[in-house]
N, C-alpha and C positions, 0 to 999 in steps of 0.2 A: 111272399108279400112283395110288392112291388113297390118301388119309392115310388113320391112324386116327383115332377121336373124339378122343382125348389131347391128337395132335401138332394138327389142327386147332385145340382149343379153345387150346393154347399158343401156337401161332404166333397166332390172330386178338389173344390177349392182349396178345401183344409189340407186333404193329401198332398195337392201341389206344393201346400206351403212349405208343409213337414218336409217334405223332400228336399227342396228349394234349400232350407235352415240347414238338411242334415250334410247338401254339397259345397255348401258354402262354408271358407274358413272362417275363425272368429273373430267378432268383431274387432276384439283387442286387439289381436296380431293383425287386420287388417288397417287398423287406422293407426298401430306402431311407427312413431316419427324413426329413423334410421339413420344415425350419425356416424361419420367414419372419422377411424382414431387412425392418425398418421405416426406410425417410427420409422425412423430413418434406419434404426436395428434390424438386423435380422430374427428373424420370430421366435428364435431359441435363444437368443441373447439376454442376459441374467434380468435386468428390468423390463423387459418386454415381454417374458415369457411367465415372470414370476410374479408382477407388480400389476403391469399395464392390461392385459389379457383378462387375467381372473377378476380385475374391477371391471371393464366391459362389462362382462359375464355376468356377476354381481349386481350392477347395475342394469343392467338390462332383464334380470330376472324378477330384482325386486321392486317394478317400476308398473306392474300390474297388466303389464302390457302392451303399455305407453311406448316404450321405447326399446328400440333394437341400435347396439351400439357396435359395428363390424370394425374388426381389426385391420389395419394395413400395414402391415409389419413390410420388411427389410427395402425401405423405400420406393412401394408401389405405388404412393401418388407423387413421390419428389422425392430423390435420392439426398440432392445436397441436403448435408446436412445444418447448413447455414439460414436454408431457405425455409424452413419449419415453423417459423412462427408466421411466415407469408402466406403460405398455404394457408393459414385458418384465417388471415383476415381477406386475402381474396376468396375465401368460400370455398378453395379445393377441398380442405379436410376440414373438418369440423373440431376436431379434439385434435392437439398434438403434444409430441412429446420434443421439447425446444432447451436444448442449450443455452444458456441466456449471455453468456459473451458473445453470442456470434450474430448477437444485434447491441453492436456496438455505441453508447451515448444513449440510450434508452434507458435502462438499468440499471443505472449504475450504482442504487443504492445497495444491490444485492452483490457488489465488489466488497461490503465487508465480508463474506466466508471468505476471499481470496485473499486477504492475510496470511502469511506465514506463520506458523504458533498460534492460531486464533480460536482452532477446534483441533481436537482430535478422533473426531470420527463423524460419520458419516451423520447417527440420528442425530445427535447435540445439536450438530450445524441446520440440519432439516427441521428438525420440530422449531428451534430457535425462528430460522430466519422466514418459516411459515408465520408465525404468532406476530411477527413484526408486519407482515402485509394482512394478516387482519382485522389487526388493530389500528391498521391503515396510517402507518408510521414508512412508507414506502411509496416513491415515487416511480412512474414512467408506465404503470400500470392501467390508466385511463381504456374506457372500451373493452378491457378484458376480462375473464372471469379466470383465476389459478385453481383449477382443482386442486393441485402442491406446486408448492415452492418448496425446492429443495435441493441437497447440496451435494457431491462427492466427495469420498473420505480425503483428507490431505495427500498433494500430490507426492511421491517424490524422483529421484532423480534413477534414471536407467539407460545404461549405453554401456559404452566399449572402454572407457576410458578410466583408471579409478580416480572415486573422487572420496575424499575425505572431510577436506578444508574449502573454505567458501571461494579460496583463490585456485583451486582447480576447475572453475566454469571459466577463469580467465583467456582470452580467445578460440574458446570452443564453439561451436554452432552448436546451440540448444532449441529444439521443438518447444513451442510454449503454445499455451489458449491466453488467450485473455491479456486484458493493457496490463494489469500490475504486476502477472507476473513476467511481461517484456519488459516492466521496468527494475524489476528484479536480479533478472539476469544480465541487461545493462550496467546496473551500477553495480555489479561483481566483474562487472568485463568480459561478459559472452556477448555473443552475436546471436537473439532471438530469431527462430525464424517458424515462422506459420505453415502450417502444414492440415491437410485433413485427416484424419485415424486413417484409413486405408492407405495412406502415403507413407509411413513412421515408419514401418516395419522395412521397407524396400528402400528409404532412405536410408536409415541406419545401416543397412548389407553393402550400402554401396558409397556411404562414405561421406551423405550428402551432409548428414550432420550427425555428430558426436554423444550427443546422448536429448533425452527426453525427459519431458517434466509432465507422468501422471500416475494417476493412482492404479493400483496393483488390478482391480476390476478390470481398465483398460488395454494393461496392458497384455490381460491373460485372452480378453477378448479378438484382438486385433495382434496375435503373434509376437508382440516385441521380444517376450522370453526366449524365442526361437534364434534370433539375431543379435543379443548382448549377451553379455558374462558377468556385468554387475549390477545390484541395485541398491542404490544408496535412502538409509529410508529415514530421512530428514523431514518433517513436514512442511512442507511447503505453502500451504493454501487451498483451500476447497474450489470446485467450480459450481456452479448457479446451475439447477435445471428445475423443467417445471414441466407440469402437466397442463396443459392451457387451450380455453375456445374463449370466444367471443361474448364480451357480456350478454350484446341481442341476442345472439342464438337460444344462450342458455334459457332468457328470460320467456320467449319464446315457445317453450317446451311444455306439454303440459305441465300441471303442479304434480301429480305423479310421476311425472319424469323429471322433475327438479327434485322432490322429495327425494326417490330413488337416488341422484350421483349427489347429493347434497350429505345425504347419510352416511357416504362411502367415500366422501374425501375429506378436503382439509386438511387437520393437523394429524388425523389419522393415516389419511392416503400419505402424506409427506414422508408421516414415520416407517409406514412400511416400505418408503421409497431406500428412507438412511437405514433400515435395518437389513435389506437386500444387499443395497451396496459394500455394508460392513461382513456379510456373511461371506458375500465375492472374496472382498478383499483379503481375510482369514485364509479361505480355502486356497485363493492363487498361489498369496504369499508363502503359506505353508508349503505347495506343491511343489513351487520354484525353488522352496532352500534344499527340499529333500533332493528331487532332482538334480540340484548342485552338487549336492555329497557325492553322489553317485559318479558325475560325468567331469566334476569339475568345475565346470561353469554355472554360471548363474550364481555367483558367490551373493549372500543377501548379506548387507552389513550394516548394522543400528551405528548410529554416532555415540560417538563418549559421551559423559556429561559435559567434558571440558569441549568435545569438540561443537555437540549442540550449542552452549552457553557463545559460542566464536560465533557459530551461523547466524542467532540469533542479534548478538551486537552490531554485524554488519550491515543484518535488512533491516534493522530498527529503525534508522533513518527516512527506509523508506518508506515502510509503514505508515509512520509518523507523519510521512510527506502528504499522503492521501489522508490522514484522519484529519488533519490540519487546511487540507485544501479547498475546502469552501465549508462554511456553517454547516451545511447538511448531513456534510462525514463527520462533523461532532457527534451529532445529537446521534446520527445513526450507529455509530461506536458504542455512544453511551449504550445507549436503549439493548444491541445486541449482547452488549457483553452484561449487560443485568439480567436480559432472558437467558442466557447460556447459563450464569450461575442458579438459573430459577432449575433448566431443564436437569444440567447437574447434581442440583439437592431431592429431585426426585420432584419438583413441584411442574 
């Protein structure tokens, strides 16, 4: 049987089309928006590997197709680490993961984790000082979106030198981040000095400064264990970081690709931020005492209760210096230290 011209030119149509549909990719994954997540980390390093990554992932799986979220781990679009929250509002990176002292006067509501004695770990402080920005009890935040706001476990003190008592920082050069804790170690009588992670380690070898003030995460990250002999484990203060784009971007995005990172962050994203860093901090700390036993060094040493209750009388002042310092660090005092006892009681 013979077609006519019609049915031929129709059916070779339809085949074309089929064809056409079958080499062509879909349409989801072809009109998937693709934002890039900036760390300044290396792509193994504990938050970027464990935290940052699998949300991608997650997000970008459960976004229907809407969106493709690529990692740029160990600072392929901007190493400094300073410069990470620059990167997302000029447009290089879209997501990053930002330090929040090292956009200094911005902030600075989120200096209450950086209190001495104010938290003792990493989620309290993270689900805490999440719940305060979004119940929009936090300022400096304008234009942005925080996928988390979140904190590092208390810092404390690591180097060559022993320290006990709050008057053994008296003219030592001490690495610090962030103003309160340079005013910390001022009014004990050290000499603050700034420094980047990748610097700590080959300063302390060579003398540039006497010891360091972070948490145990860091220090297993970036070597310091390799180059001190003690670590004094005082709580010091937490630091500020966050996960953060640009409100436009976000708003931008389709609603399935807002649904998708909407569901997967927050006060959730936060906690798994503090619950990562607290597992670091276990494992390092535990790594470093054993390996003391063994070799000697790396002595880890808790404070007394007598000698804590000294540490603490001495920075109270200071403390007290910033809650007292303008209206704002009232109320923001208040507010954190009632969500802490909420995060505490299990609520």
């Amino acid at each position: 049987m013979t077609l006519a011209p019609t049915r031929r030119r129709t059916l070779a149509a339809l085949l074309a089309s089929a064809l056409a549909t079958l080499m062509s990719p879909p349409l989801a994954a072809a009109d998937a928006v693709k934002l890039k997540f900036s760390s300044f980390e290396p792509p193994m390093a504990n938050i970027t590997a464990n935290v940052l990554t699998p949300f991608a992932k997650a997000a970008s799986a459960g976004s229907g197709g809407t969106l493709q979220i690529d990692m740029f781990a160990g600072g392929t679009l901007g190493r400094n680490p300073t410069q990470q929250l620059k990167l997302v509002t000029d447009g290089v990176a879209d997501i990053a993961w930002v330090v929040l002292p090292y956009t200094p006067g911005r902030f600075d509501d989120t200096e209450i984790v950086g209190l001495p004695f104010m938290t003792t770990n990493a989620v309290e402080a993270s689900v805490a000082l999440h719940r305060l920005y979004a119940a929009d009890k936090l300022v400096g935040f304008k234009g942005l979106k925080m996928l988390a706001l979140a904190a590092t476990p208390p810092v404390g003190v690591h180097g060559n030198i022993t320290v006990r008592q709050p008057g053994d920082l008296k003219g030592k050069r001490v690495r610090v981040s962030g103003d309160h804790l340079t005013k910390v170690v001022e009014a004990l009588g050290g000499a603050p000095v700034q420094l980047a992670g990748g610097q700590i380690a080959e300063s302390l070898s060579r003398g540039v400064v006497d010891m360091t003030l972070n948490n145990w995460g860091f220090v297993g990250d970036f070597k310091v264990t390799e180059v001190t002999r003690q670590h004094f484990t005082v709580p010091l203060g937490s630091v500020a970081v966050a996960v953060v784009m640009t409100q436009a971007k976000f708003d931008a995005l389709p609603p399935a690709a807002r649904a998708a990172i909407t569901k997967l962050s927050g006060e959730l994203l936060a906690r798994q931020v503090g619950e990562a860093f607290d597992r670091q901090e276990i494992e390092v700390r535990e790594r470093t005492a054993q390996a003391g036993k063994v070799s000697g060094k790396n002595q880890v040493v808790a404070p007394s209760a007598a000698e804590l209750a000294e540490w603490q009388r001495q920075i109270a002042p200071v403390n007290e210096a910033w809650r007292t310092a303008k209206p704002r660090n009232l109320a923001t005092h208040a507010a954190f230290v009632d969500e802490l006892q909420r995060v505490r009681a299990g609520k």
